[in-house]
Every structure is written in structure tokens, then in C-alpha cells.
N, C-alpha and C positions, 0 to 999 in steps of 0.2 A: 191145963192151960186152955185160956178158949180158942179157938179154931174160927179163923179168919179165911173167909175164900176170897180170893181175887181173880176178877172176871179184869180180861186180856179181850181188847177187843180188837180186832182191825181195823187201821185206819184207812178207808176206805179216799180217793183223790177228791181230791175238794174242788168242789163246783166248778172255780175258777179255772183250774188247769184243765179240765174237760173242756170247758169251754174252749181258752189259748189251744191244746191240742187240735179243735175241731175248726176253729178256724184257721189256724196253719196248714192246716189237710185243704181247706177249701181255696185257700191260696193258691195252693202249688197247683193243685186241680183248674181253677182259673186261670195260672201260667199256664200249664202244659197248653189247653183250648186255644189261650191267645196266643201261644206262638205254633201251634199248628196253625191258625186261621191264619198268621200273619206270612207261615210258610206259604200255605196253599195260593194265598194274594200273590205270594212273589213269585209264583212262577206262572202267574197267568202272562198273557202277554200286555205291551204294554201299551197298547191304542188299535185303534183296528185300520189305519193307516197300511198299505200294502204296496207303501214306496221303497225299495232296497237300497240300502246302504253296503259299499262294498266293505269289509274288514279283511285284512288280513294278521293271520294269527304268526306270528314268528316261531322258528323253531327253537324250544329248548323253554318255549312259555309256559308257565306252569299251570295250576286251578287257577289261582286267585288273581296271576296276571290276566289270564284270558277272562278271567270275570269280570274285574275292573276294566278293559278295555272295551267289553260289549256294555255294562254299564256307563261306561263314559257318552255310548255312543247312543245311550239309551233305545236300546237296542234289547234286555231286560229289565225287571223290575229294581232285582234286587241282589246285588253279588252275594251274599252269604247264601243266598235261595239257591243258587246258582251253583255256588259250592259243596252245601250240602247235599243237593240232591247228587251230585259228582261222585261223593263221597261218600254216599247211600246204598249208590248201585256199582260202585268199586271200578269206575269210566273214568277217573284219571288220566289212568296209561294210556287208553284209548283215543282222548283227545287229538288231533291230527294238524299241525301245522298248513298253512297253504293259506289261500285269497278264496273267500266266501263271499255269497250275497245273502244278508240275512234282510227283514222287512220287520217295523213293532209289532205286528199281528201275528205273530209266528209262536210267540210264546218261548221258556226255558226247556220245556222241554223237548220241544223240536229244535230246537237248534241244536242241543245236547245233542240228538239224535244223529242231526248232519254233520259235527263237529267229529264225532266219534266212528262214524262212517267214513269221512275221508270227501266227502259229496263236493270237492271246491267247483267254483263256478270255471263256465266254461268261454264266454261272451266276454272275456276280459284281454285287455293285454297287458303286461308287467313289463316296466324296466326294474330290471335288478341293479340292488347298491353295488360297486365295484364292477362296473362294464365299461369295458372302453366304446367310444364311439363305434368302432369298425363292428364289436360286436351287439350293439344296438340298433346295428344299421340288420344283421343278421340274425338278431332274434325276430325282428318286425317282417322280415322276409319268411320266414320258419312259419311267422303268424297268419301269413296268407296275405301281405300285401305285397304289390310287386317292384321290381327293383328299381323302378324308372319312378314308381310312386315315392318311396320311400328316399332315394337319392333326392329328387326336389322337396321333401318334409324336411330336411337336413343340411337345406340350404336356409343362414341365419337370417338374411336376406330379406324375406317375410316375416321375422318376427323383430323387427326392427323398433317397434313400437312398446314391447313388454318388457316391462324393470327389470329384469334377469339381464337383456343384455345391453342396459346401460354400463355395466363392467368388465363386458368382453374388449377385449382393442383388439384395433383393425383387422383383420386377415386374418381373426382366430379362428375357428371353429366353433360349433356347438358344445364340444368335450367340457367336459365337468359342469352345464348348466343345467341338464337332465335331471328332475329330481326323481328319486326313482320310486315309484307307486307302480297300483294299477288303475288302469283306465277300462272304463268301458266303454264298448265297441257296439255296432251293427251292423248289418252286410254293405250297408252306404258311406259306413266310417273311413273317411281317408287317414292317410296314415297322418298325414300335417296337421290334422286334429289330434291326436295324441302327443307329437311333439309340442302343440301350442299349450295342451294341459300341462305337461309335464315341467314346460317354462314358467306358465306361471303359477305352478307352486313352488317352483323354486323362486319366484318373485316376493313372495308370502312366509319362504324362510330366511329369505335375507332381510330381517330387523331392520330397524335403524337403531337397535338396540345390540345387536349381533355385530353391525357394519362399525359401530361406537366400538364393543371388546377388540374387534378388528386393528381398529385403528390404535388402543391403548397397547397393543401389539408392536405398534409401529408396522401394521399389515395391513395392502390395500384388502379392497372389498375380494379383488381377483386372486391375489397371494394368497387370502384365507381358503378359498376354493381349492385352489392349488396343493397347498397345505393337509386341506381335511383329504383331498386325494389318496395324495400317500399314506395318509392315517387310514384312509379307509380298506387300503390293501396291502399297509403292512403288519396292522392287528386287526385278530378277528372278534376279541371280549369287548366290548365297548366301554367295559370301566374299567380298562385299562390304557385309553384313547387318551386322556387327556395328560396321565403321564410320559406318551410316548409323543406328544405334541412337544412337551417340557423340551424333552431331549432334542430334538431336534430345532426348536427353537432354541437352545442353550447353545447347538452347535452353529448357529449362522450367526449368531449375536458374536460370537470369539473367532469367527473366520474359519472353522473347520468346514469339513464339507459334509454333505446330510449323513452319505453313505446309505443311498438308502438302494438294496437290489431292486425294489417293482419299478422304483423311475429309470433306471439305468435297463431292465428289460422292457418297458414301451417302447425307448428311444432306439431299438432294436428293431422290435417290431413294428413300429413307426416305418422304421427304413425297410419294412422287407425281408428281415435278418431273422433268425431263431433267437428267441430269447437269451440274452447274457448280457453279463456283468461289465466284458470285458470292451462292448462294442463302444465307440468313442462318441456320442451326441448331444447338443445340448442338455438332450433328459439326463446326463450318466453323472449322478450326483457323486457317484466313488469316483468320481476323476474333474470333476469342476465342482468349484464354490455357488453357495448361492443356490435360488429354490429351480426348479426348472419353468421353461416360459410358459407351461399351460398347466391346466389339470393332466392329470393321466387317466381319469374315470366320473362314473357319477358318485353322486356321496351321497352318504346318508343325515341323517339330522344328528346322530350322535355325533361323529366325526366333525360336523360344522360347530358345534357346539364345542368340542375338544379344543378345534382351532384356533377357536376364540377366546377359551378360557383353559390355557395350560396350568396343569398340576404345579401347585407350589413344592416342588422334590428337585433335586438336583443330581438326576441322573445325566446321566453322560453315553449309556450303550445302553440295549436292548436286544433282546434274541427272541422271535416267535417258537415258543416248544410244541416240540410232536402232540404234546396234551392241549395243546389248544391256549396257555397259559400265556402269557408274558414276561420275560424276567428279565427285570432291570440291573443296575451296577454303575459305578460312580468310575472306576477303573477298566482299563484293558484286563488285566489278570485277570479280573472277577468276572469280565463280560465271556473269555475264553472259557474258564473253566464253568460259567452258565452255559456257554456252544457244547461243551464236551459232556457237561451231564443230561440236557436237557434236550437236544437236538443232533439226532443223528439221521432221521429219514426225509427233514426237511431241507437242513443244512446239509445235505447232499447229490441236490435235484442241482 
């Protein structure tokens, strides 16, 4: 038989796919380039402007909130910059709550630096959300103004002219018009300069958009204030504010009373008295109908917000748990045994 060889060649990749291969490689290669250069842009800073902006960081804010928050205030370039590099040097956890001064010229990664240090500014004074007046009058004292200073700041008296208290009636006080920031100070800053900031910001949160849900409420401008009051110091989650507005608006619409313990301990310590439930004053919502006649504190934006726009739910009770949590219930039973699972070191004070 004749003898046939067969030559087996390899087929070796055809042009083309070399090619597709090599320029796939030269892509990604390309990416990698362009998004480091577009990294390294983001964290320059962002103008060479060396005007500070004050920010404060909230606590419990996480990377990407406090990224978008210094973004917002364009204050960095670029939040993913922002986060990655966060995220690069394992400064997460590090990040630090408080009231900073940062400036555009500072760049990501200085701030990162100060953020993660704890470095807050010092030149500032804060009113905090949930203070009563008496204790606003005594942080501002604490802050080095003096008491004769701060007593006339706190007369409404002078600021008669600012949209804030075109909604106070007569003979009220300041209480719950304080919007609560920080301000900054100088050794010449009287203290009736930060009251008059603090008013009109709160002139620039009350809408005509806001005073509108107010009113679809069937709530004056002042009621709302009142309102976000207790909201602001009976829960501390803020998205769970607009549920527990619900409730308590459900309860004055049907004639119950709020029941709410912080307004019934103001009306206490209004009088003089140690904090209770038990003491009988206009504030003491477990024993009168009806909201009480002023704020009990300052408030925050969430909380006015809440007031304005209650949760479409049809809860009826609520209990603040040891966990920080909120827990609703449409029922007494159900509100009881949320007190007995959920709350035993608060509901016991």
C-alpha cells in the first residue's frame, strides 16, 4: 500500500485576533491612565480661594455622606476621590464628627487629614438642635459672653424686623425660633450677632412652601414650630420623625391628648420644678388636650420638615427604645408590650 504522510500543522492566531487582543490591552491600559489622572485631579483642591466655609459633620455620617456634603459645598473636587482615597488608607473609622473650617484651597487630602484628626474649629459658637432657651442662654455664657450680654441678645425686642418673628405672638419668647447652626465669632462678636444669625436662618427655613404643608395641616406657621419641637425631642432617628408627627397629629385631630413626656417636663422646668410627668402646666400634654402654647426647643430642618409633612401610617402610640430605634403600633396592647420589650433604661428615668 502506498504510504501517505500527513503533515499537522499548527494553527497558529490569526492576525486579526492579535490585533483585537492588543488593542483590548491598550484600552484598559488607557483606562487604568485616565482614571488615575482623573483620580489625582480629584483630590487637588478646588480653586485657590482661602475663604472658609464652616461645615459641620453629623455624627453617625458615614464616607459617602460626608463626601457629598463637602461636595455639595464644593469644598472638593470630586466625592468618589474623596472616598476612595478614604478607602485606600482604611480612615473610614477615623473620620470624626464635629464643626470644621475647611477653605477650596486645601485640597482632599488635607481635609481628610483634619477630618480624621478630630482638628474642629475653635472660633465658632453652636446652638444645638433640642435646647431650650434657658440652656442656650448657658451655652452662650460657657462660650465667654457675659450674662448681662447675652440676656439683652435674647430680648425678641430687637429683632422685630426679621421674618422669623413675624409668627411669634405677643409676650412669647425667643424658644423655638433659634435655628440651630454654627456661627462664627471674634473677640468683638457680641452675642446679639449670633442670635440675629441664628434668626435669620430660621427666616430662610420657613418656606412659603413649608408655611403652605403648614397650613394643608390645618397648622399655623407657630403650631408647626411647636410641633417639630416635640418631634425634635421625642425621637432621635430623623427618619422616623415624620411618622411620629403622623401620631400625634392623628391624636389632636380625634381629641386625645399628645401625651407627650418632654412637653409635660419643660412645663416643669419652666416652673422651677425637677423634670415630671406628673407636674400640672400648660406644657403637660398627659393631662390637657391640644398642642402646648410655645415650642419647648430649637429644631432642626428634619423635624420641620416632619411637621409639615406627616407620614401617611396610622399609628396611634410610639415608644423611643434603649436602641435608639422608634417603635410604633396602632394599639395600647401593642404600644405596652413595645414599652416592655424595647425600653426598660429609658422608660425608667
Amino acid at each position: 500500500m502506498p504510504k501517505y504522510s500527513i503533515n499537522l500543522r499548527k494553527r497558529s492566531p490569526s492576525r486579526r485576533l492579535i490585533l483585537l487582543v492588543a488593542a483590548l490591552i491598550i484600552l484598559i491600559l488607557a483606562g487604568i491612565v485616565m482614571a488615575r489622572h482623573a483620580y489625582d485631579q480629584g483630590l487637588k483642591p478646588v480653586s485657590d480661594s482661602q475663604q472658609s466655609q464652616v461645615v459641620t459633620i453629623e455624627s453617625g455620617s458615614n464616607t459617602a455622606q460626608i463626601a457629598k456634603l463637602l461636595a455639595s459645598k464644593r469644598l472638593i473636587r470630586s466625592a468618589w476621590a474623596f472616598e476612595l482615597y478614604v478607602h485606600s488608607k482604611e480612615l473610614g473609622a477615623k473620620l470624626q464628627a464635629g464643626t470644621y473650617s475647611f477653605s477650596p484651597s486645601e485640597g482632599t487630602v488635607s481635609i481628610i487629614k483634619t477630618l480624621s484628626s478630630g482638628r474642629v474649629t475653635t472660633n465658632l459658637v453652636t446652638i444645638l438642635p433640642g435646647r431650650r432657651l434657658d440652656q442656650v442662654r448657658s451655652d452662650l455664657i460657657n462660650d465667654g459672653f457675659s450674662p448681662a450680654s447675652v440676656d439683652k441678645a435674647l430680648d425678641p425686642a430687637q429683632y422685630a424686623n426679621l421674618p422669623a418673628l413675624a409668627y411669634k405672638p405677643a409676650g412669647a419668647s425667643l424658644e423655638g425660633l433659634l435655628y440651630p447652626d454654627s456661627f462664627q465669632r471674634t473677640a468683638d462678636t457680641d452675642a446679639s450677632v449670633i442670635i440675629r444669625e441664628s434668626l435669620v436662618e430660621m427666616g430662610t427655613k420657613l418656606t412659603p412652601d413649608l408655611q403652605a404643608a403648614f397650613a394643608a395641616e390645618n397648622l399655623t406657621t407657630y403650631q408647626g414650630l411647636v410641633l417639630a419641637s416635640i418631634i425634635e425631642n421625642e425621637v432621635s432617628r430623623p427618619t422616623d420623625r415624620a411618622q411620629a408627627a403622623q401620631v400625634f397629629m392623628k391624636r389632636d385631630r380625634t381629641g386625645m391628648m399628645l401625651g407627650s413626656d418632654v412637653t409635660a417636663f419643660y412645663g416643669a422646668i419652666l416652673a422651677g420644678k425637677a423634670p415630671s410627668v406628673t407636674y400640672d402646666s400648660p406644657y403637660n400634654t398627659r393631662l390637657h388636650t391640644g398642642f402646648p402654647p410655645t415650642p419647648i426647643s430649637s429644631v432642626s430642618d428634619s423635624s420641620l420638615q416632619a411637621a409639615a409633612h406627616p407620614a401617611a401610617t396610622d399609628w396611634l402610640y410610639f415608644v423611643a427604645g434603649d436602641d435608639g430605634n422608634t417603635y410604633f403600633s396602632t394599639n395600647l396592647d401593642d404600644h405596652n408590650a413595645n414599652v416592655a420589650k424595647y425600653c426598660h433604661k429609658l422608660c425608667s428615668q
